[in-house]
C-alpha positions as a printed NumPy array, in Angstrom:
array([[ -5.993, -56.508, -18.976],
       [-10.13 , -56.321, -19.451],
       [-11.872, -53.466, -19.84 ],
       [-13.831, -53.073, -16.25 ],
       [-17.628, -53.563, -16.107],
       [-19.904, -51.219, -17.139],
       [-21.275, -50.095, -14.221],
       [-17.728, -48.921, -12.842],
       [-16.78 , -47.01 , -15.319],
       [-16.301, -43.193, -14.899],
       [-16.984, -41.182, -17.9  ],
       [-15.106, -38.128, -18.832],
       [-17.676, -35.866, -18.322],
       [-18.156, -37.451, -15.03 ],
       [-14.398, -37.183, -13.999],
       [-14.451, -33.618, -15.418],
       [-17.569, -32.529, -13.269],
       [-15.94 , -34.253, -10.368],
       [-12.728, -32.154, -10.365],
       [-14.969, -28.975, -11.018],
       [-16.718, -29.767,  -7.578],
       [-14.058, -30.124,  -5.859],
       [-12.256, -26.75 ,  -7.39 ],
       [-15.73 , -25.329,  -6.425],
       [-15.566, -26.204,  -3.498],
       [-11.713, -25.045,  -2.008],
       [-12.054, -22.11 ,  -4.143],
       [-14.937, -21.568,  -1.755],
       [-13.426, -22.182,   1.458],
       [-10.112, -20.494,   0.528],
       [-12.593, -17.221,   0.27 ],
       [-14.075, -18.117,   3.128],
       [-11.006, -18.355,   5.494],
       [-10.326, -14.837,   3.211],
       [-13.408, -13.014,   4.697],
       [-13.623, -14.888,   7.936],
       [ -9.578, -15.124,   8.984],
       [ -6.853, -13.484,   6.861],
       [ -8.254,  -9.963,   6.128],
       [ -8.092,  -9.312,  10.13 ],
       [ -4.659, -10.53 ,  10.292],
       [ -2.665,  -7.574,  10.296],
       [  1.22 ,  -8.242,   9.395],
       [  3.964,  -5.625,  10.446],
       [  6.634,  -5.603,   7.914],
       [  9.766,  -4.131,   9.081],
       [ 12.031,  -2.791,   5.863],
       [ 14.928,  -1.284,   4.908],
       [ 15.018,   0.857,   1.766],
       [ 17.922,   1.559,  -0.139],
       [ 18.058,   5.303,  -0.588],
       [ 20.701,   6.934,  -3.053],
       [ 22.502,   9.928,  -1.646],
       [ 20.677,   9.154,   1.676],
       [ 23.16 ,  11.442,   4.443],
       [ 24.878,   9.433,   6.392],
       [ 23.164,  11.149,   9.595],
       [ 19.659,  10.339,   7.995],
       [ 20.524,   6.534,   8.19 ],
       [ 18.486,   4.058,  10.286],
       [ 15.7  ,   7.137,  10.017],
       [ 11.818,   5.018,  10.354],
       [  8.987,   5.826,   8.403],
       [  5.689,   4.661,   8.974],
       [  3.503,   3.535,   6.536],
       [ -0.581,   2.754,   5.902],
       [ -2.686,   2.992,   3.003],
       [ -5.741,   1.847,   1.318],
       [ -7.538,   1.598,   4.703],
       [-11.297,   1.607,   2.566],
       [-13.217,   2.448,   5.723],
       [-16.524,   1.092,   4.797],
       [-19.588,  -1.42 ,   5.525],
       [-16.893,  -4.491,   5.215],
       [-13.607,  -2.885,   6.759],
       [-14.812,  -2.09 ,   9.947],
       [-12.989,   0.42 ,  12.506],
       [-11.907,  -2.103,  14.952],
       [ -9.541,  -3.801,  11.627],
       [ -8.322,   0.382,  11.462],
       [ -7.61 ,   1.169,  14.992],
       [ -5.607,  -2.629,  15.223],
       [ -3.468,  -1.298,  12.456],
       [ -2.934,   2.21 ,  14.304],
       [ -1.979,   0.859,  17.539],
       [  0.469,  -1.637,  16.011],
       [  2.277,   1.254,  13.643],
       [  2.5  ,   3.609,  17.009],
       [  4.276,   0.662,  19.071],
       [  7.211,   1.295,  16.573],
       [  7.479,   4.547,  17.259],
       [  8.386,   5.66 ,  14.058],
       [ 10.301,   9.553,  13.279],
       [  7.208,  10.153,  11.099],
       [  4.593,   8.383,   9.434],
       [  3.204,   8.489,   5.992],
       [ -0.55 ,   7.693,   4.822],
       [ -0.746,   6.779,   0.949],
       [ -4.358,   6.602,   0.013],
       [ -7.826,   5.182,  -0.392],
       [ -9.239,   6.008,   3.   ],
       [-12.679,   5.457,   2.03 ],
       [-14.485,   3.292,  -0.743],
       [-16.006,   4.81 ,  -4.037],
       [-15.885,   8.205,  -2.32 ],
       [-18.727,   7.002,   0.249],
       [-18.931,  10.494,   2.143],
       [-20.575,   8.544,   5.117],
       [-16.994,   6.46 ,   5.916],
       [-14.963,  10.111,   5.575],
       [-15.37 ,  11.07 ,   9.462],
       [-15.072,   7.608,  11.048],
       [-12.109,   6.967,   8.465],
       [-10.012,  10.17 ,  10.082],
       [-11.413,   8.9  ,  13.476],
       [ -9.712,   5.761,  13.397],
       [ -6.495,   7.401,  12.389],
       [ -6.51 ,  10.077,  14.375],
       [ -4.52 ,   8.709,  16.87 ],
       [ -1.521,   8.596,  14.798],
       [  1.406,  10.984,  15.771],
       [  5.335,  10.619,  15.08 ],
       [  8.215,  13.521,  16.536],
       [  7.982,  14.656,  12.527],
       [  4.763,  14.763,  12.057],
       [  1.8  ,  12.323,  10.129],
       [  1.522,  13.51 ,   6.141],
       [ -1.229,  11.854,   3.694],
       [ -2.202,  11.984,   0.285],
       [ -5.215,  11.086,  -1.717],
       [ -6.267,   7.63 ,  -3.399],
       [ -8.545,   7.348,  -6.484],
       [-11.148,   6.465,  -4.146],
       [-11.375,  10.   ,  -2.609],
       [-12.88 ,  13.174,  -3.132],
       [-10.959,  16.532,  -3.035],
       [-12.483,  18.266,  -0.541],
       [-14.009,  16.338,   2.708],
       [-11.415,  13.644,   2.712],
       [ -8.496,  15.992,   3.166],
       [-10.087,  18.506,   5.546],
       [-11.369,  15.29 ,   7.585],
       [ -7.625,  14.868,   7.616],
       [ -6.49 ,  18.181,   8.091],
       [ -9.155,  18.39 ,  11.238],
       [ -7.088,  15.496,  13.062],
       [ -3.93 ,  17.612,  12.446],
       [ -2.192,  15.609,   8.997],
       [ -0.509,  17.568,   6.223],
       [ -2.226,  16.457,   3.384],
       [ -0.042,  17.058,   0.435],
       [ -2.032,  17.765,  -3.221],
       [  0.957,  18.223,  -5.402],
       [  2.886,  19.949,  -2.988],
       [  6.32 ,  19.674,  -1.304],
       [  7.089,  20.042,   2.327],
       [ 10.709,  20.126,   3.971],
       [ 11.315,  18.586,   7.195],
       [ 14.814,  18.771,   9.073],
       [ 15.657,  15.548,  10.598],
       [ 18.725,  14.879,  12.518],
       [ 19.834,  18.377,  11.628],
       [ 19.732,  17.169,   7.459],
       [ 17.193,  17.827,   5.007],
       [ 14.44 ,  15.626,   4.163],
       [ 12.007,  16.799,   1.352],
       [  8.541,  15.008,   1.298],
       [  6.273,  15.196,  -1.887],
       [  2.988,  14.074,  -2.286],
       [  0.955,  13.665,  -5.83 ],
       [ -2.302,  13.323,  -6.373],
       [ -3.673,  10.305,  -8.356],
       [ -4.408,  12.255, -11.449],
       [ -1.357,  13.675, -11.664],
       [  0.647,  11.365, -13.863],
       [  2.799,  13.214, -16.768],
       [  6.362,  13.557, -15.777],
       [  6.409,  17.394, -16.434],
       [  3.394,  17.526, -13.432],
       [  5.459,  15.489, -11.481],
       [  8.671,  17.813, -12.138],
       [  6.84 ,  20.877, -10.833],
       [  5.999,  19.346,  -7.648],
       [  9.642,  18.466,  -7.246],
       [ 11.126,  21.044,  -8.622],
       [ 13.287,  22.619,  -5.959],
       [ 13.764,  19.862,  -3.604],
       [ 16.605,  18.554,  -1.904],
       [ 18.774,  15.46 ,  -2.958],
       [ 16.993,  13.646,  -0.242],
       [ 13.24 ,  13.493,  -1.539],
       [ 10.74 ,  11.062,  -1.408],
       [  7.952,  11.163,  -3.385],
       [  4.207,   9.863,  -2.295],
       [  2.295,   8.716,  -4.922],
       [ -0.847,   6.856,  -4.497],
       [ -0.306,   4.327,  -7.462],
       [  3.293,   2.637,  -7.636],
       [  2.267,   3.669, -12.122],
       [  4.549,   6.623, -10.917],
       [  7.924,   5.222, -10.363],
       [  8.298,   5.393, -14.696],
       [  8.016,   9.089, -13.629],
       [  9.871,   9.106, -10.256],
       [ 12.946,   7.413, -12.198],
       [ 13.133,   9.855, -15.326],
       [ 13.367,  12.493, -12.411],
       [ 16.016,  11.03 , -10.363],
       [ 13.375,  10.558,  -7.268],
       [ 15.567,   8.462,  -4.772],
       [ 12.212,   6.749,  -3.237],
       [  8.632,   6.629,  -4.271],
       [  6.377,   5.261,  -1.569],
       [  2.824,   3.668,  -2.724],
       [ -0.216,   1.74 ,  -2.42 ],
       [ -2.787,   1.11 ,  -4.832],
       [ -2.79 ,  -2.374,  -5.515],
       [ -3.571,  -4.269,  -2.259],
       [ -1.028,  -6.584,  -3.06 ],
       [ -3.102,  -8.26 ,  -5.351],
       [ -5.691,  -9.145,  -2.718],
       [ -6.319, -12.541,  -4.162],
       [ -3.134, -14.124,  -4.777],
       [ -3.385, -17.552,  -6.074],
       [ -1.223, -20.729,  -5.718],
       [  0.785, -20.862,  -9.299],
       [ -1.   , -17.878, -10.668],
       [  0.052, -14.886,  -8.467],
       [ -2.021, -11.192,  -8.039],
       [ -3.748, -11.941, -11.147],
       [ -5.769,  -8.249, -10.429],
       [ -2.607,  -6.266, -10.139],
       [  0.307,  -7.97 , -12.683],
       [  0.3  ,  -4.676, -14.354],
       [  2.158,  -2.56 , -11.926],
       [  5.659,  -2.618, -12.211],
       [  5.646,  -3.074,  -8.593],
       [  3.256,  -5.164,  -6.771],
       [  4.055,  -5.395,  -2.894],
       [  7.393,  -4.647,  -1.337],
       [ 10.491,  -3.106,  -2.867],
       [ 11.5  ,  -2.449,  -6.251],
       [ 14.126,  -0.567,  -8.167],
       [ 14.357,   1.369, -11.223],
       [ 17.673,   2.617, -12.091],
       [ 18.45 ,   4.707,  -9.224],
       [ 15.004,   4.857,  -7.626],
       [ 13.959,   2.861,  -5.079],
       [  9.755,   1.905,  -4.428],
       [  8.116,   0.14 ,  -2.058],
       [  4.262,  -0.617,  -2.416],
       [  2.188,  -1.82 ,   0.896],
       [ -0.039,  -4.442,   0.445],
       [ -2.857,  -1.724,   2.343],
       [ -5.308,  -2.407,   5.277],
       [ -8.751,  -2.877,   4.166],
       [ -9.956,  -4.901,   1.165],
       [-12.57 ,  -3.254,  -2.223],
       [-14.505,  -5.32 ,  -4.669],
       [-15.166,  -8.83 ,  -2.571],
       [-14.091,  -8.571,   1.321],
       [-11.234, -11.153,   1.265],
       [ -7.71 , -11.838,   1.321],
       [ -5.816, -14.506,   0.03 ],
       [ -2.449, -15.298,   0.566],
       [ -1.921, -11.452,   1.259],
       [ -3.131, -10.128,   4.836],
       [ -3.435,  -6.633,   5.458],
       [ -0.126,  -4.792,   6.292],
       [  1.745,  -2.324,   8.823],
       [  5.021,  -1.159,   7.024],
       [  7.934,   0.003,   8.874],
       [ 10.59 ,   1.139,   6.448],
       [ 14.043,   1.99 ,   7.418],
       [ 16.164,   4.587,   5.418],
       [ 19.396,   3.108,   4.419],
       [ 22.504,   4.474,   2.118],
       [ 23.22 ,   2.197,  -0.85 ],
       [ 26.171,   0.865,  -1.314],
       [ 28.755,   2.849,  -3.755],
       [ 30.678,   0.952,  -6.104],
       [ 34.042,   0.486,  -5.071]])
């Protein structure tokens, strides 16, 4: 066959800038359904969590779980109070906060971010630690004021069902395993340990913690066709449940949204985790 005339043929560069525009331009309106659509749609996931030496009376026990709510200028507290009222409908036995409840420490969010949890309430009480993103001294007494038990590396033991269950909740900077062992020195086989970033279950499995429950990464935010949570690959746990030898972890994808006010591919999340036994070899 010819070569086709002149004037109809497409350069390289011209092919090249044509693909680029239209990249351009769905990269632009997948952000855009991001900020306009998906980071309002809130997603109750409803999990069960394998739990080593769970008692057998402790089984089918409901945690709640929020975190990374980033209360700010772009997470407003109508997106917050949508995420409370759908966690209370499942009446969970207690309920867990993991984190990040304002942006970049922004002391003007601290208030409205305990008001729009404040609601929250469980038969064994609502129990919080601190994110990176938080200071040390009005985020927890904003919390405290609305009647949480914020745990700063400290332990707390709750009797559920007439059995043990040992709560323990790190702060962020608290990260070598002999830190860790202090605040879980002590406990009860039946422990589970709240740690802000899901970095901890190295430490959380060296110790024999049967569950680590964390936030942290937003579930990548941004996940892209082919390419995944680029932002958060290096967490040995993204979003959902993981396991290290005998520990089980499960990271929420969070509520709000930091850096650019989207979501892609990973809306905003209500966890409801069920405590289950696993299964002994036979």
């Amino acid at each position: 066959m010819g070569s086709p005339p002149r004037g109809t043929r497409i350069s390289r560069r011209t092919a090249l800038q044509g693909l680029a525009a239209i990249g351009i331009g769905a990269a632009t309106g997948t952000l855009a359904h991001g900020y306009l659509y998906e980071r309002h749609r809130i997603e109750v996931t409803r999990t069960a969590l394998p739990f080593s030496g769970l008692p057998d009376a402790l089984s089918g026990v409901r945690i709640g779980f929020l975190s990374d709510i980033h209360r700010s200028q772009t997470v407003p507290h109508e997106l917050i109070a949508a995420a409370v009222r759908a966690l209370t409908a499942e009446r969970p036995d207690l309920v867990v906060l993991g984190g990040d409840y304002v942006t970049w420490g922004d002391r003007r969010f601290v208030g409205p971010a305990a008001d729009a949890l404040a609601p929250l309430s469980a038969p064994h009480g609502v129990f919080a630690v601190l994110g990176n993103h938080d200071d040390d001294r009005d985020m927890p007494a904003a919390l405290s004021a609305r009647g949480f038990t914020v745990l700063r590396d400290q332990r707390t033991q709750l009797i559920v069902r007439g059995e043990k269950l040992d709560l323990a909740g790190i702060r962020y900077w608290t990260r070598r395993v002999e830190d860790v062992a202090h605040v879980v020195r002590g406990a009860s086989p039946t422990l589970v340990l709240l740690a802000h970033t899901p970095m901890r279950l190295f430490e959380a499995a060296e110790l024999g913690v049967p569950l680590i429950l964390s936030g942290h990464t937003h579930g990548g935010q941004i996940v892209l066709p082919g390419l995944g949570p680029v932002a958060a690959r290096r967490y040995p746990i993204v979003a959902g449940v993981g396991r290290r030898e005998t520990t089980t972890g499960f990271v929420t994808r969070g509520i709000g949204t930091v850096y650019v006010p989207a979501r892609v591919n990973c809306p905003p999340e209500v966890a409801i985790l069920t405590l289950k036994p696993t299964m002994r070899a036979g």
